[in-house]
Phi, psi and omega in degrees: 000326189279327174271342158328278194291349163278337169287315157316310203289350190241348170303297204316120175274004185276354176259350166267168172300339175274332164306308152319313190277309157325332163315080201238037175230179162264127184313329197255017171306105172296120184308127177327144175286134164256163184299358186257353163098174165288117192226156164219149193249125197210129176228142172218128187066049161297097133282148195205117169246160139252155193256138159270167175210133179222137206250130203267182161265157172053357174220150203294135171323174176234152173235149196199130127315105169261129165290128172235338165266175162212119177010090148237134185246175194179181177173136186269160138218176202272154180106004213242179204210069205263125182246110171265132164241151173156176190307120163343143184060001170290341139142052146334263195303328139334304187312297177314320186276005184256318185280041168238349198055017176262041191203135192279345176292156206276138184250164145242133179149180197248130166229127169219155159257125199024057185078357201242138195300155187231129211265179217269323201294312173290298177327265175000297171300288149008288185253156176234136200255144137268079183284153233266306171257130169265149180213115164239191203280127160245028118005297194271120157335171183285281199307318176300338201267304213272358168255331168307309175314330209263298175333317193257338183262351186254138219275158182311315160304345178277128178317175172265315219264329124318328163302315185304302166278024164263328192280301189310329177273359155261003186287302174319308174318280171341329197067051182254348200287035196263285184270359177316322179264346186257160186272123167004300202300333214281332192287133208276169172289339168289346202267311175331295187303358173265308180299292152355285214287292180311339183279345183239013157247012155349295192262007167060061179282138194302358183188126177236143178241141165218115180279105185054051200297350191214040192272117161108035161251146175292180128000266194291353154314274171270007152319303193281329186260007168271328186272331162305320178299320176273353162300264178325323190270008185267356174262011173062040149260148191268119183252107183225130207239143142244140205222132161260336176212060252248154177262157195312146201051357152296333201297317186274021174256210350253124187292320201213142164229154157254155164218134135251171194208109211068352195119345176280158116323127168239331167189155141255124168158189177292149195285009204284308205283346194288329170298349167307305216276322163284337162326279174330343173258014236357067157278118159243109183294134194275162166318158182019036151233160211287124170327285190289310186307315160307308163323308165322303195289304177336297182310306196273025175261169177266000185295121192276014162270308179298309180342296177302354183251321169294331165309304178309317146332273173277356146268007142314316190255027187248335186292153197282003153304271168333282179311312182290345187282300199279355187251334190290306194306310180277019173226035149270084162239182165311100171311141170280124199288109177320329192284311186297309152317326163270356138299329192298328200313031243261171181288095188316145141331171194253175206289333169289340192290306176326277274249268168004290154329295192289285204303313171311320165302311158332298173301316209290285184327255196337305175297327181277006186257033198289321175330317194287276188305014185259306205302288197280351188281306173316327176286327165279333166290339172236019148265332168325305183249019185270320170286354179220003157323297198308324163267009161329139149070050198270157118318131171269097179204181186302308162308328153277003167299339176270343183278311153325333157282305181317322205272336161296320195306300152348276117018261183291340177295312163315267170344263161000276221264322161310303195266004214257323255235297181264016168261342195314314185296346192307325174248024162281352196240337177253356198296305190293347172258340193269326154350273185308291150012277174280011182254002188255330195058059179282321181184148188274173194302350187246019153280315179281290223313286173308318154329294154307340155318283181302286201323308201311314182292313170305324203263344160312289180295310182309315166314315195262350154263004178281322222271307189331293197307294191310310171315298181286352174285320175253014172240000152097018171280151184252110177247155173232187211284314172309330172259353155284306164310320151328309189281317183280320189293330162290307191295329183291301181305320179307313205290293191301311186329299158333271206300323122007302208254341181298331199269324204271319166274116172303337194245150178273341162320303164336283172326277159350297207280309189336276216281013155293316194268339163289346181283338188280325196284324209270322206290323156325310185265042184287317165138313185251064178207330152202179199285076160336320138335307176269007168291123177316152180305312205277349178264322189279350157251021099020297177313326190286325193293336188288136174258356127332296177280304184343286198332297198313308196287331185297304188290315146000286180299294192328313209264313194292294201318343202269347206246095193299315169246109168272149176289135182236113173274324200265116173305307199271019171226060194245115182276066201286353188214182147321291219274016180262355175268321164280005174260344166323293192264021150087021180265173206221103183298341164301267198306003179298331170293317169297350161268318188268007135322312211273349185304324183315327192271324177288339178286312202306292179328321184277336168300323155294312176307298163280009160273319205287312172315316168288344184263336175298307181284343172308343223251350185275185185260133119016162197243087177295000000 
């Protein structure tokens, strides 16, 4: 008997100490009234399919519906710690992103808040989502992600020294100030999910979801932050977790469970009672194993009598007898006073302030990534002269004229394809956070979108003097302020193109074949690959869309127009001036102002094109 109770006291992790200290309520505390009054959160009869689509060769797609919820009905109220549990694929998570509204797909079924239904927009303002994967800049310190956030989400009106002691009573709640100076990436998962945790409880919403809060965690991890969670729900917010396998003695902070099982309801209530409802089936969790790991194993097993026994299970607690009893009792409340939204409200930062925030967030993820930009600055800087070793040191004569073009071509084909080329990728690698953000209304899109801007235009002219100087420096051009800004205006336009397409294409494969096939089409009316002059007029005005040729004929005019006489050694080939050389490759000295017009109209158009494209996608549900 004495080693019985001693195998308890050390499996149980609720009897160690450390388990204590982290504990920092009372079991039996009644939870706080919140300030938002009493609420209940109640969906009934949810159903949710989502649609495949499978795609054949030669033959029309198939489109086909998977049911993943079935009438499931359910309900919260503040104070409470609600744990969804069940097998992989039973629709956890579903569950969540559909009563959380966080999900764009069409539900059938009832969502209310004290009876009364609740729009997607409110839910939002309301609640704060914790998501199963986090993903931020991590670049950024704990304390830097978490005061920018508190910047953005917290009204305007709050003082800094009130700002300040709000981040400091969640650092505390949390237990963060451990880690606070250290960077995101350095950070175990537990701690990240605290940080997670603190950014949605920032604006202090009256109902928090957290999605697979404590998945990829050790033991002693997620024990603290589930007990951080009964905390929290103990100020009398409604806290609804989906968990998957919870370790001995989590199973028991939790107030309410739901379990599914396929997509079904299988039970709702206190977690105290669930060994009742399997008892009846005679399921007994044996000593010293862990409960929710026995729950599991039921739902999820393969045995075809159990199978049969869990069906039987949820339609006992699915019947509509049952759901209406229990959905009429907890939404006899309060009706929700419309007026508590608009307490919720806060006053946003003024749009420079947002723009002020993010960019200074930008720098900082930018100035620390220096390795990367050391990297890429070396690359351009030794393409620079690796492209203009083969000209070194060209003569201004008849012979060299061809070379002199060749080392322009060169040049701008380089330009053209470096910036055009590494921009594609640009919302495949930050998309999913700023994604999440702005579907959050932390802060709108043409706040980061110009933030990001401004670097490119700063971080572009450093790049376009690595490459420029050096070139010109060992093939001997005499430049002014005019071939560079040329030069900047193709690498700016290449560069908005890239970025066009990375916002306008969903798959970056995609991108690539475009902008393959426009470099196979543009690059001929480049000037020196053919005779403009014998081209019919409708293919020759053509030239202006290539951003090839704009590039040729402008640096072209620019360098030639200035050079009244070339030494003509062979009379019967003699090139005697510039301008017989731009009349040779078909450039035209009039038009240099009207090409970087039109490159100017052409970055703005893509630039424009790609905020709208992003904002197209933005409009999708978010990665949760």
């Amino acid at each position: 008997m004495f080693n019985t109770k001693f195998q308890r006291r050390t499996l149980d992790l609720r009897y160690n100490e450390i388990w204590n200290d982290w504990d920092g309520m009372d079991e039996h505390q009644t939870p706080k009234e919140s300030v938002h009054g009493h609420l209940v959160l109640s969906w009934k009869n949810i159903n949710v399919q989502v649609k495949q689509t499978t795609q054949k060769f030669f033959q029309l797609s198939k489109t086909s519906y998977k049911q993943i919820l079935h009438n499931v009905s359910g309900n919260v109220q503040s104070g409470n710690l609600l744990g969804i549990m069940g097998p992989s694929g039973s629709g956890k998570t579903t569950l969540m992103a559909t009563i959380s509204h966080r999900t764009k797909g069409n539900f059938e079924g009832e969502l209310l808040l004290n009876g009364q239904p609740i729009s997607e927009g409110s839910m939002i303002k309301i609640s704060g989502f914790v998501p199963q994967h986090d993903i931020s800049f991590d670049q950024l310190t704990a304390l830097e992600h978490l005061s920018l956030m508190a910047n953005l989400k917290v009204s305007r009106k709050t003082t800094k020294i009130e700002l300040k002691a709000h981040i400091d009573k969640i650092i505390t709640t949390l237990g963060m100030s451990k880690f606070l100076d250290t960077r995101i990436s350095f950070l175990s998962g537990g701690e990240r999910k605290k940080i997670a945790l603190a950014v949605q409880l920032l604006n202090d919403p009256p109902i928090l979801f957290c999605d697979e809060i404590t998945t990829g965690l050790d033991s002693y991890s997620a024990a603290h932050i589930v007990n951080t969670l009964k905390c929290v729900s103990q100020m009398g917010k409604i806290v609804i977790c989906t968990i998957h396998q919870p370790v001995s003695g989590v199973f028991g902070k939790f107030d309410e469970v739901i379990l599914l099982s396929n997509g079904r309801l299988a039970y709702q209530g206190p977690v105290t009672m669930v060994h009742r409802l399997f008892k009846k089936f005679n399921y007994e969790c044996p000593d010293m194993f862990n409960e929710a790991e026995f729950v599991i194993s039921i739902l999820n097993s393969e045995n075809e009598k159990v199978k049969e026994n869990v069906i039987e299970i949820c339609k006992l607690t699915s019947t509509d007898q049952k759901t209406n009893l229990n959905y009429d009792l907890f939404n006899n409340q309060t009706r929700f006073d419309p007026q508590h939204l608009e307490a919720l409200e806060t006053l946003k930062p003024t749009w420079l302030t947002q723009f002020s925030l993010i960019l200074n967030r930008s720098i900082k993820c930018f100035v620390r990534n220096y390795k990367n930009n050391l990297m890429e600055l070396g690359v351009i800087w030794f393409l620079g002269i690796i492209s203009s070793i083969p000209y070194a040191n060209l003569q201004l004569d008849t012979k060299a004229v061809q070379n002199w073009e060749g080392f322009w071509l060169v040049l701008v084909i380089n330009f053209v394809f470096h910036f055009s080329y590494s921009a594609i990728a640009t919302y495949q690698v930050k998309f999913s956070i700023v994604h999440r953000e702005v579907h959050n209304k932390v802060y709108p899109l043409s706040v980061y979108y110009m933030s990001e801007l401004l670097i490119v235009v700063v971080w572009i002219m450093v790049k376009i003097l690595f490459y420029c100087l050096s070139a010109f420096w060992i093939v001997g051009v005499d430049w002014g302020s005019m071939q560079l800004l040329v030069f900047y205006l193709l690498a700016f336009t290449s560069f908005s193109y890239g970025s066009f397409l990375s916002a306008f294409f969903v798959r970056l494969e995609n991108a690539k074949i475009f902008v393959t096939i426009y470099d196979v089409l543009s690059l001929p009316l480049c000037g020196a690959y053919l005779s403009f002059m014998s081209l019919p007029k409708a293919i020759y005005s053509l030239r202006y869309f290539s951003i090839f040729f704009l590039g040729c004929e402008t640096v072209s005019v620019l360098f030639w127009d200035r050079i009244k006489v070339l030494p003509c050694i062979d009379v019967t080939n003699c090139l005697d001036s510039g301008k017989a050389v731009l009349r040779k490759y078909g450039y035209i000295s009039s038009e240099v102002y009207s090409d970087m017009v039109i490159l100017v109209i052409f970055s703005l158009l893509a630039n424009i094109f790609g905020y709208f494209s992003v904002l197209k996608k933005m409009k999708k549900q978010p990665a949760y």
